[in-house]
FIKOLZA-1660 file (N, C-alpha, C; in steps of 0.1 Angstrom, whole numbers, plus 5000, padded with zeros to 4 digits):
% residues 188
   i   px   py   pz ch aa at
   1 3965 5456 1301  A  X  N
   1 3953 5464 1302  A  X CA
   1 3955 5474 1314  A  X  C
   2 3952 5484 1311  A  X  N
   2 3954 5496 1325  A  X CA
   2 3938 5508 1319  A  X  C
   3 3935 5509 1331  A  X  N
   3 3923 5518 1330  A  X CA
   3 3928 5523 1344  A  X  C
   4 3923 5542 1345  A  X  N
   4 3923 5548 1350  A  X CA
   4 3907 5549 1361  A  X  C
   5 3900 5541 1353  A  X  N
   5 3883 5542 1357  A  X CA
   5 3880 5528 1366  A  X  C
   6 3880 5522 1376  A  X  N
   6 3878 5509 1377  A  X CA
   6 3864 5507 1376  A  X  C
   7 3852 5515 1379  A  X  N
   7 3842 5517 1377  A  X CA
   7 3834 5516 1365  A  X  C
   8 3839 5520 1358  A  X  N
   8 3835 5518 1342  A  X CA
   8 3843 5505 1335  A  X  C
   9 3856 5500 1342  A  X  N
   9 3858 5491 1336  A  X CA
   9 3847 5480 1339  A  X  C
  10 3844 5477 1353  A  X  N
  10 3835 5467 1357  A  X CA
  10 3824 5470 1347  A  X  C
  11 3819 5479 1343  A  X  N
  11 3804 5481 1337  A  X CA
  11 3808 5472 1326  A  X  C
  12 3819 5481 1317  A  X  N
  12 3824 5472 1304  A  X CA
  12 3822 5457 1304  A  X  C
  13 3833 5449 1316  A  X  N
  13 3835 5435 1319  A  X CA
  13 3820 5431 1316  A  X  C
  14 3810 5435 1326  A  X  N
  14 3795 5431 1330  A  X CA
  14 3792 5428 1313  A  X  C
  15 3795 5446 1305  A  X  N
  15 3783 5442 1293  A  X CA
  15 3791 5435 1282  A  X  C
  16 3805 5430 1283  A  X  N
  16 3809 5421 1275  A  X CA
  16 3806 5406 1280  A  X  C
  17 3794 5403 1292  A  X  N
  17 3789 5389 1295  A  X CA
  17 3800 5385 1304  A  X  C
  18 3811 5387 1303  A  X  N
  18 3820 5388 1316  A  X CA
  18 3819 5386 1329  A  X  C
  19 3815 5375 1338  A  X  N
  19 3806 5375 1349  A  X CA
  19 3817 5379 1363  A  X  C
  20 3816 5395 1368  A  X  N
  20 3820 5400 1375  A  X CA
  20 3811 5397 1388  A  X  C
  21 3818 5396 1403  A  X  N
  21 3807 5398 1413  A  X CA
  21 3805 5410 1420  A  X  C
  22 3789 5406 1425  A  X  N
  22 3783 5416 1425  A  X CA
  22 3794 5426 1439  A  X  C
  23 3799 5422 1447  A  X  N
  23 3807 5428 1454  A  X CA
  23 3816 5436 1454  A  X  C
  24 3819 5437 1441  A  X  N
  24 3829 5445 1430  A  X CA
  24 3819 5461 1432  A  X  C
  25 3808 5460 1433  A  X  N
  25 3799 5468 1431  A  X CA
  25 3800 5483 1440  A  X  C
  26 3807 5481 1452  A  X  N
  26 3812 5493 1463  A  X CA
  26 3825 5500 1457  A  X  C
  27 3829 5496 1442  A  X  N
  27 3842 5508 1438  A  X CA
  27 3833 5516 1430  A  X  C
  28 3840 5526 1439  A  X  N
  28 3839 5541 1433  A  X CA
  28 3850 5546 1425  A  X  C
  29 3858 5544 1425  A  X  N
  29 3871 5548 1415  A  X CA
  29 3884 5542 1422  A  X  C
  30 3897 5548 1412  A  X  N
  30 3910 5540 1410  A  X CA
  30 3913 5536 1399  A  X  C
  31 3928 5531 1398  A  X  N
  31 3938 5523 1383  A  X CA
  31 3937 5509 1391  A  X  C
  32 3934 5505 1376  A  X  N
  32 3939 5490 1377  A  X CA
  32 3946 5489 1363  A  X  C
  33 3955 5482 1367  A  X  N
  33 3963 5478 1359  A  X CA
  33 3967 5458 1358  A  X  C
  34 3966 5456 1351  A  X  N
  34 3963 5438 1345  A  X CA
  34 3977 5434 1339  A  X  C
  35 3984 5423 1335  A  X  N
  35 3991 5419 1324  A  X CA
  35 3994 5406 1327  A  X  C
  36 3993 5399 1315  A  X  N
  36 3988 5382 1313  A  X CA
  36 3985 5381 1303  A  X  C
  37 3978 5366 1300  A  X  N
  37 3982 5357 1289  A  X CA
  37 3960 5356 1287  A  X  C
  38 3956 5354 1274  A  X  N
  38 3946 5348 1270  A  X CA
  38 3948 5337 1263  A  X  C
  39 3940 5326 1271  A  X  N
  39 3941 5313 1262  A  X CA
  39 3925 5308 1261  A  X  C
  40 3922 5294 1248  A  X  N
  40 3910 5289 1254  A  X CA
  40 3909 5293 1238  A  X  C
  41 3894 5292 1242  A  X  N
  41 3885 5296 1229  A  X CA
  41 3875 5309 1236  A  X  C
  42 3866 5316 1219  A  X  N
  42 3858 5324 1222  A  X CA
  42 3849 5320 1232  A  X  C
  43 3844 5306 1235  A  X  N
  43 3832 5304 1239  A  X CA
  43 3840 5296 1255  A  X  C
  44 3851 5295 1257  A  X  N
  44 3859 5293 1268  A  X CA
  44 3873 5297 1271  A  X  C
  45 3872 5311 1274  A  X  N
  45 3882 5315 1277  A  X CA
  45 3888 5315 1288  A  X  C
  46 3903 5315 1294  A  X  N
  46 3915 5313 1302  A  X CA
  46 3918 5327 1302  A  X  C
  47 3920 5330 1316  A  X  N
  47 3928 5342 1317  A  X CA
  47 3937 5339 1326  A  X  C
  48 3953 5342 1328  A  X  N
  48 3960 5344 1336  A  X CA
  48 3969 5360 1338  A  X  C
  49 3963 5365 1348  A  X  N
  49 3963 5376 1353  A  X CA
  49 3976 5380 1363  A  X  C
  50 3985 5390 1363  A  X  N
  50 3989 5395 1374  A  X CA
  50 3982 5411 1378  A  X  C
  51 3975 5411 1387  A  X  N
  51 3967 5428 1387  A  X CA
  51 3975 5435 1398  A  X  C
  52 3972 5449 1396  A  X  N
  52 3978 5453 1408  A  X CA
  52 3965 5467 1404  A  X  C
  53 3957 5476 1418  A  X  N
  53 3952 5488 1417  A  X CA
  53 3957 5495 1429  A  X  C
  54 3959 5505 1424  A  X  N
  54 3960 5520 1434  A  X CA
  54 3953 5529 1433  A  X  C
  55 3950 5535 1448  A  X  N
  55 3940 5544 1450  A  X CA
  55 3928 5543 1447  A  X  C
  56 3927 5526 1449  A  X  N
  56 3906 5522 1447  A  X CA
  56 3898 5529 1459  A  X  C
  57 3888 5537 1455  A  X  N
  57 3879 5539 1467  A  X CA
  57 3865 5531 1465  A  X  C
  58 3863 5524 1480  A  X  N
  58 3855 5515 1476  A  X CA
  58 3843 5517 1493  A  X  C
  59 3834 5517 1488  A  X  N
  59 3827 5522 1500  A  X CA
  59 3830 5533 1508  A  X  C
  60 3834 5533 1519  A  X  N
  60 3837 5544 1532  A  X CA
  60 3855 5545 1529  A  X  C
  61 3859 5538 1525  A  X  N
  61 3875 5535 1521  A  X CA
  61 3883 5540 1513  A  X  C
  62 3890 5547 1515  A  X  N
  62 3900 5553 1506  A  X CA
  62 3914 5549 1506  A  X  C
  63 3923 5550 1496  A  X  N
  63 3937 5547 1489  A  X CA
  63 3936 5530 1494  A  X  C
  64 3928 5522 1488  A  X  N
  64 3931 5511 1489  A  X CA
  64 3940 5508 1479  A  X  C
  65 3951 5493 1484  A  X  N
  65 3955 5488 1472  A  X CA
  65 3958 5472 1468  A  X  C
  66 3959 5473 1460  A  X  N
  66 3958 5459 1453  A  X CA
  66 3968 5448 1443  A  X  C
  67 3972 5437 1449  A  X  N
  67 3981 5432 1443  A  X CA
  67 3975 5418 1441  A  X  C
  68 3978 5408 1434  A  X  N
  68 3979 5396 1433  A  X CA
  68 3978 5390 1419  A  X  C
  69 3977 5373 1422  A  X  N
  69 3978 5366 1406  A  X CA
  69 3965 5357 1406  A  X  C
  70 3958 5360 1394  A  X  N
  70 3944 5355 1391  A  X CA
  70 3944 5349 1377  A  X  C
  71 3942 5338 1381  A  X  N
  71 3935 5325 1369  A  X CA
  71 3919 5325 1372  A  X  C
  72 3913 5329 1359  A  X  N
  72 3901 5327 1356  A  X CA
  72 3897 5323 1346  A  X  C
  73 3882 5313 1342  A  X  N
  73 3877 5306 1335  A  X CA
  73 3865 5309 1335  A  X  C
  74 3854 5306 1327  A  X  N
  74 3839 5305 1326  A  X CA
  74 3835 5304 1340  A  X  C
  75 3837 5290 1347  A  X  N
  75 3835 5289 1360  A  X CA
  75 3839 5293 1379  A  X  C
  76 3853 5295 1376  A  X  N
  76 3857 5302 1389  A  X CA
  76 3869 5312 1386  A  X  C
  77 3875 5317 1397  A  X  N
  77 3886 5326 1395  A  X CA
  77 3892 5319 1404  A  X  C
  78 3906 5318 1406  A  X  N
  78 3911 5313 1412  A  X CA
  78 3922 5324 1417  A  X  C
  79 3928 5324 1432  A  X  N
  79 3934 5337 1438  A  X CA
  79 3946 5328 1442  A  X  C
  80 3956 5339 1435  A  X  N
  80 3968 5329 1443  A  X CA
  80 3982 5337 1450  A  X  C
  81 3981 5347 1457  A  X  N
  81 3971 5350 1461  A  X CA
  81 3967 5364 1456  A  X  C
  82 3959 5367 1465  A  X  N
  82 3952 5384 1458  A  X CA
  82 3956 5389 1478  A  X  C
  83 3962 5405 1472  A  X  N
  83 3963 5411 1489  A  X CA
  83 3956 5423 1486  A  X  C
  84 3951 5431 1496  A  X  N
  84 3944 5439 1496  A  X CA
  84 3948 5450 1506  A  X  C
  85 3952 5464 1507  A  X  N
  85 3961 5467 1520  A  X CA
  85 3953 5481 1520  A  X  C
  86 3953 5488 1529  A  X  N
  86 3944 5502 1529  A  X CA
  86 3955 5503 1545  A  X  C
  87 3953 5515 1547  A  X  N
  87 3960 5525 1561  A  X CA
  87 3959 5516 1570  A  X  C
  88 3943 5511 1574  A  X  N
  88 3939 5507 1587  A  X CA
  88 3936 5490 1586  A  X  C
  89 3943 5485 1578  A  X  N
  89 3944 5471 1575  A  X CA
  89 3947 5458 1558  A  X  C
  90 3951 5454 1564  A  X  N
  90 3949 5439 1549  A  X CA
  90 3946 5427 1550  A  X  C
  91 3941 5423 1536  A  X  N
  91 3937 5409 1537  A  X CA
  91 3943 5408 1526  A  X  C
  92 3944 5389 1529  A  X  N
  92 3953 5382 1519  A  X CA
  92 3942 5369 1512  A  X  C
  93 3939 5365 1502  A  X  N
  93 3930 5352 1502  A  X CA
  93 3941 5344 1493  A  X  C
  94 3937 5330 1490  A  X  N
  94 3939 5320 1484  A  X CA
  94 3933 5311 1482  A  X  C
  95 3928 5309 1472  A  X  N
  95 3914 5302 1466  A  X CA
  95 3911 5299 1453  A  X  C
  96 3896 5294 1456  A  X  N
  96 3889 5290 1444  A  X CA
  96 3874 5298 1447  A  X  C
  97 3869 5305 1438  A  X  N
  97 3858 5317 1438  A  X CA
  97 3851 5305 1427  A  X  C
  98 3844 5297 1427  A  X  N
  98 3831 5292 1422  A  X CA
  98 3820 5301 1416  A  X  C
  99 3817 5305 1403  A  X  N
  99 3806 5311 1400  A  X CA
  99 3793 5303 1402  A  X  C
 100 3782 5303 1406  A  X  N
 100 3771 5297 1409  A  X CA
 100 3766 5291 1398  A  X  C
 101 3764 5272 1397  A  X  N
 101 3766 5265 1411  A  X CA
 101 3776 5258 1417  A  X  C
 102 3787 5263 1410  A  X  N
 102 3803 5259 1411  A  X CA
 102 3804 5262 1426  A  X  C
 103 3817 5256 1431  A  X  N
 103 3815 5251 1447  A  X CA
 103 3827 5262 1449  A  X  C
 104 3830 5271 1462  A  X  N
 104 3845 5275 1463  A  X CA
 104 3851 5273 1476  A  X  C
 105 3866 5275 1476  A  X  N
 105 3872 5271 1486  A  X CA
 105 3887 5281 1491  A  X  C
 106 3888 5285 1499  A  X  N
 106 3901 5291 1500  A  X CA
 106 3904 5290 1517  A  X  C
 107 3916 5300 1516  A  X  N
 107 3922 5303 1529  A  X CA
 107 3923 5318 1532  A  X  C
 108 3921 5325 1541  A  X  N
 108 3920 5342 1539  A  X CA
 108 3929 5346 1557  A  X  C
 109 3934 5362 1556  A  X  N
 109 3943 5362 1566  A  X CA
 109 3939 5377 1564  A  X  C
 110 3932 5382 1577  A  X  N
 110 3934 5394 1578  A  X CA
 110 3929 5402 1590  A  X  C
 111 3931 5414 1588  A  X  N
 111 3938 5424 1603  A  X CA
 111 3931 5437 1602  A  X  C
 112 3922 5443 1608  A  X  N
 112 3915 5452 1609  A  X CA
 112 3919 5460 1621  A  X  C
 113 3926 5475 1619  A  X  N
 113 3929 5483 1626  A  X CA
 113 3919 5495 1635  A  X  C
 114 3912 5495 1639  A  X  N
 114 3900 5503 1644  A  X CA
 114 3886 5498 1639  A  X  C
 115 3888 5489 1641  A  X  N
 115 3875 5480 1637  A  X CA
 115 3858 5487 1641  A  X  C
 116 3860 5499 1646  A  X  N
 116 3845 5504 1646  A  X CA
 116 3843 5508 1634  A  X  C
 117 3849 5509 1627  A  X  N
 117 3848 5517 1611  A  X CA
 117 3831 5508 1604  A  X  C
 118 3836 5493 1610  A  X  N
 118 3828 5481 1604  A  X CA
 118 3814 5482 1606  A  X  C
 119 3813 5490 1619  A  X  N
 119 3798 5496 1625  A  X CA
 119 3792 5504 1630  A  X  C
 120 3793 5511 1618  A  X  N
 120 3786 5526 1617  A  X CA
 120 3773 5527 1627  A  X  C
 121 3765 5517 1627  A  X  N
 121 3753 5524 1632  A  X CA
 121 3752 5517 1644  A  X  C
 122 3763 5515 1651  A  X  N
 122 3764 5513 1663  A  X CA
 122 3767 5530 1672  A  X  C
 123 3759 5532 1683  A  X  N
 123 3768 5541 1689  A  X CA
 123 3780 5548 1686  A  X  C
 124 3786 5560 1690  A  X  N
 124 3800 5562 1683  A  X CA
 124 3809 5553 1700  A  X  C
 125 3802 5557 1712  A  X  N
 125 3812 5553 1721  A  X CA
 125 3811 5539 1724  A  X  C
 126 3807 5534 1720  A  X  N
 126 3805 5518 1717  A  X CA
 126 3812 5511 1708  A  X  C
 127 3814 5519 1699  A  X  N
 127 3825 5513 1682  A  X CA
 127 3836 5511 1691  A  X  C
 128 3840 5498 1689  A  X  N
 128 3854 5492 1692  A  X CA
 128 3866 5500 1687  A  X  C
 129 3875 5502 1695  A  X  N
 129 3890 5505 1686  A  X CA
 129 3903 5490 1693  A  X  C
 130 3916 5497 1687  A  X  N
 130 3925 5486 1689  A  X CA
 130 3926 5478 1679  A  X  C
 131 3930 5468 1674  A  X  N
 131 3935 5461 1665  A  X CA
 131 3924 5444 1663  A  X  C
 132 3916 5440 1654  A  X  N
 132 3912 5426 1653  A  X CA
 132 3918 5421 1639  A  X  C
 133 3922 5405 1644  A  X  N
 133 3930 5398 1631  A  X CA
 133 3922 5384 1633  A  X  C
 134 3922 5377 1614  A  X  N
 134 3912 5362 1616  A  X CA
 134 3918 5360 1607  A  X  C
 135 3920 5347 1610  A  X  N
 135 3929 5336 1597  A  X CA
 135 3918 5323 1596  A  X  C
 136 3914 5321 1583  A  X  N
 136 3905 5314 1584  A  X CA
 136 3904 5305 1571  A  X  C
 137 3890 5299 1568  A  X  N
 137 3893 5293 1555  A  X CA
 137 3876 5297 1547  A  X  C
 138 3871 5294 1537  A  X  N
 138 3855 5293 1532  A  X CA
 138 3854 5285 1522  A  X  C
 139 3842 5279 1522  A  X  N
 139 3838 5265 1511  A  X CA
 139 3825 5270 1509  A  X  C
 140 3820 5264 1500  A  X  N
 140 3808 5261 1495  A  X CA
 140 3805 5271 1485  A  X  C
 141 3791 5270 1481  A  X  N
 141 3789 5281 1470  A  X CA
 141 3790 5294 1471  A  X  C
 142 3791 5302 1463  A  X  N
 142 3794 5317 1465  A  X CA
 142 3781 5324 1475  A  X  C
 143 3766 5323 1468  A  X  N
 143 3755 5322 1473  A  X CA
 143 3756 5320 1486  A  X  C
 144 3760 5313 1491  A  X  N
 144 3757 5303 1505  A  X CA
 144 3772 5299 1510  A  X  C
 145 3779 5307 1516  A  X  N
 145 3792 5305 1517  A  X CA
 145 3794 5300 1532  A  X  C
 146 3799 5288 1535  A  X  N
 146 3807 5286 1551  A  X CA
 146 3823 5295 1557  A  X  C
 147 3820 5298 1564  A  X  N
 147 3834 5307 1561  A  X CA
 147 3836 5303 1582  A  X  C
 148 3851 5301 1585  A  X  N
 148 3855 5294 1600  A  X CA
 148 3866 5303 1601  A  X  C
 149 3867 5310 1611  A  X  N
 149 3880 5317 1620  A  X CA
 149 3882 5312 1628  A  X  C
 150 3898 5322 1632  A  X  N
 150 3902 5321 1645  A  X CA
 150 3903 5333 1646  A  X  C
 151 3898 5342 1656  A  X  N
 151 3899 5358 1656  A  X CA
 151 3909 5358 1668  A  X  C
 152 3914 5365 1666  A  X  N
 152 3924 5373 1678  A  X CA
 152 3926 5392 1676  A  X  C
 153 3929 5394 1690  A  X  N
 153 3927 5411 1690  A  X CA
 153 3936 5411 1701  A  X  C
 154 3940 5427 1703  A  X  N
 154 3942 5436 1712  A  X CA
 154 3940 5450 1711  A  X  C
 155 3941 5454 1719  A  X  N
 155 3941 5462 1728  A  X CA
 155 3929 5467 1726  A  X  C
 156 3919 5462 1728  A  X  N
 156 3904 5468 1725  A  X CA
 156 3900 5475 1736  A  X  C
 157 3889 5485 1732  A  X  N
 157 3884 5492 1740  A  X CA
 157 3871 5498 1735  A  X  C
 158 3854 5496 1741  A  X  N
 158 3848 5493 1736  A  X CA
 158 3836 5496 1746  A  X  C
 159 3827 5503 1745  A  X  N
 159 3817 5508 1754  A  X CA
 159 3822 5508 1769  A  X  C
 160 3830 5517 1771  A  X  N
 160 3841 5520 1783  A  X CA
 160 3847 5508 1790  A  X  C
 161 3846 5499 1784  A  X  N
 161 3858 5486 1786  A  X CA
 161 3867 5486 1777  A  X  C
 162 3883 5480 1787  A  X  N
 162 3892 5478 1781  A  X CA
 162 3898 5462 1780  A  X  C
 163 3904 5456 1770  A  X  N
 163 3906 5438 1770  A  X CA
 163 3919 5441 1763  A  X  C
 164 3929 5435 1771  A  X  N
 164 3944 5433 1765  A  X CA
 164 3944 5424 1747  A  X  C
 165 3935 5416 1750  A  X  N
 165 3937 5408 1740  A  X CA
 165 3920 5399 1740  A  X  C
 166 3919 5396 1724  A  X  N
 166 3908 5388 1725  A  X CA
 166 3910 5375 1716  A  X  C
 167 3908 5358 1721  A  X  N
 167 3906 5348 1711  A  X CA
 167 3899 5343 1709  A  X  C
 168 3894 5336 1701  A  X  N
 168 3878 5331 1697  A  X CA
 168 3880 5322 1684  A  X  C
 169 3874 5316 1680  A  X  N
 169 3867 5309 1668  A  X CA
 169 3854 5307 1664  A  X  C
 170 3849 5314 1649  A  X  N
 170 3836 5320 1648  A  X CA
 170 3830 5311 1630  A  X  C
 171 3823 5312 1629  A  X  N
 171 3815 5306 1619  A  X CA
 171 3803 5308 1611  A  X  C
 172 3801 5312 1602  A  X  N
 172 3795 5313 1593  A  X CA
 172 3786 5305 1585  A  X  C
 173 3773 5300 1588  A  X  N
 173 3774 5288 1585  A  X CA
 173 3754 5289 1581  A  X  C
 174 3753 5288 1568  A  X  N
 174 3735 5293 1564  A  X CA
 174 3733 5306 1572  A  X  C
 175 3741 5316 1570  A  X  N
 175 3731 5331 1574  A  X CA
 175 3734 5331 1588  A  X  C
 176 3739 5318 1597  A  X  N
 176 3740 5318 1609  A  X CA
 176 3758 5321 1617  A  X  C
 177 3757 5333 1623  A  X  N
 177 3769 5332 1628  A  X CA
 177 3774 5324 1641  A  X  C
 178 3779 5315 1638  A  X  N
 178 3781 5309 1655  A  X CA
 178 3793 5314 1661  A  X  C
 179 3797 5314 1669  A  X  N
 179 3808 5319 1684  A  X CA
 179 3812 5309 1691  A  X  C
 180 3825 5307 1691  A  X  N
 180 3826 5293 1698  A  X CA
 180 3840 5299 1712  A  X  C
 181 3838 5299 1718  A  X  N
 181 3851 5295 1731  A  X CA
 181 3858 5310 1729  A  X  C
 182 3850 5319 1728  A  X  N
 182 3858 5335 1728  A  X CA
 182 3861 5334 1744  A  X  C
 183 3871 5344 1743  A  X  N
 183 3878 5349 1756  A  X CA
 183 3886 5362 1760  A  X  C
 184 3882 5368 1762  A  X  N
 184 3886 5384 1765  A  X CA
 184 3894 5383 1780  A  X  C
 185 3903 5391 1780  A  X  N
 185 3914 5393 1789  A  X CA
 185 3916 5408 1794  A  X  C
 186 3916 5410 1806  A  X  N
 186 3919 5421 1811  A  X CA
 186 3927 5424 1823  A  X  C
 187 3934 5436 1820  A  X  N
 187 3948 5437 1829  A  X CA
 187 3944 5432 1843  A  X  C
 188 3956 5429 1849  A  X  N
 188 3957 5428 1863  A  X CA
 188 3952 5441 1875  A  X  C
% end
């Protein structure tokens, strides 16, 4: 399968009952291109997927791209992995995506290059630059997801402070973010 539209393919997916997430919902355009195997029945279908898209624009984001290998069923997608790469950063996941009330679980790895991009309606001289990276893991339902880092940075520089490097471990946990043992470093 190859579509020029990724936007209208998701519409299609949606109104073939196809249960796409809602986070899919920030592409604006791009190719995607699919090839794989259908197995199962009408009323339980298997998909094994290799995808790859270029030039998705998705939110504020342009020429993202997209590779990986996806098994999906009625109940979860499974990522094995899925990467995701744009100018100013990538992520990598490996998982299990639970559709609700199916439970999910993975491992995710990734690196955000000017990370003020993430907060617009902060100040402009306030928006962080320099490099942030978090290798982590997430469980539980899609709805209600736990999601645990270890963040690390450099060379930040950030409402006229500068920090060589930053580590930390952060958490996600009911709506609540916790912060645990961060530590910012600055030259001599």
């Amino acid at each position: 399968v190859s579509s020029h539209d990724v936007a209208g393919l998701v519409r299609q997916l949606r109104e073939s009952m196809i249960p796409v997430p809602t986070a899919v919902d920030v592409v604006r355009s791009g190719h995607v291109t699919a090839r794989g195997i259908v197995a199962g029945s009408i009323g339980e279908p298997v998909v094994d997927l290799l995808v790859s898209a270029s030039d998705v624009a998705a939110g504020d984001v342009d020429a993202i791209q997209v590779a990986g290998a996806v098994h999906a069923d009625r109940r979860q997608i499974v990522l094995k992995p899925l990467a995701v790469k744009t100018a100013a950063g990538h992520l990598e996941m490996r998982g299990r995506i639970g559709f609700v009330p199916m439970e999910s679980t993975g491992e995710f790895d990734v690196r955000i290059d000017g990370p003020g991009r993430l907060a617009p309606m902060v100040p402009a001289d306030w928006r962080p630059t320099g490099s942030i990276s978090a290798q982590g893991s997430w469980s539980g339902r899609l709805d209600r997801p736990r999601v645990s880092a270890r963040l690390t940075g450099e060379e930040l520089f950030a409402n006229g402070l500068y920090f060589e490097s930053l580590a930390g471990d952060v958490e996600l946990v009911d709506d609540e973010l916790l912060v645990h043992d961060v530590r910012l470093s600055q030259p001599d």
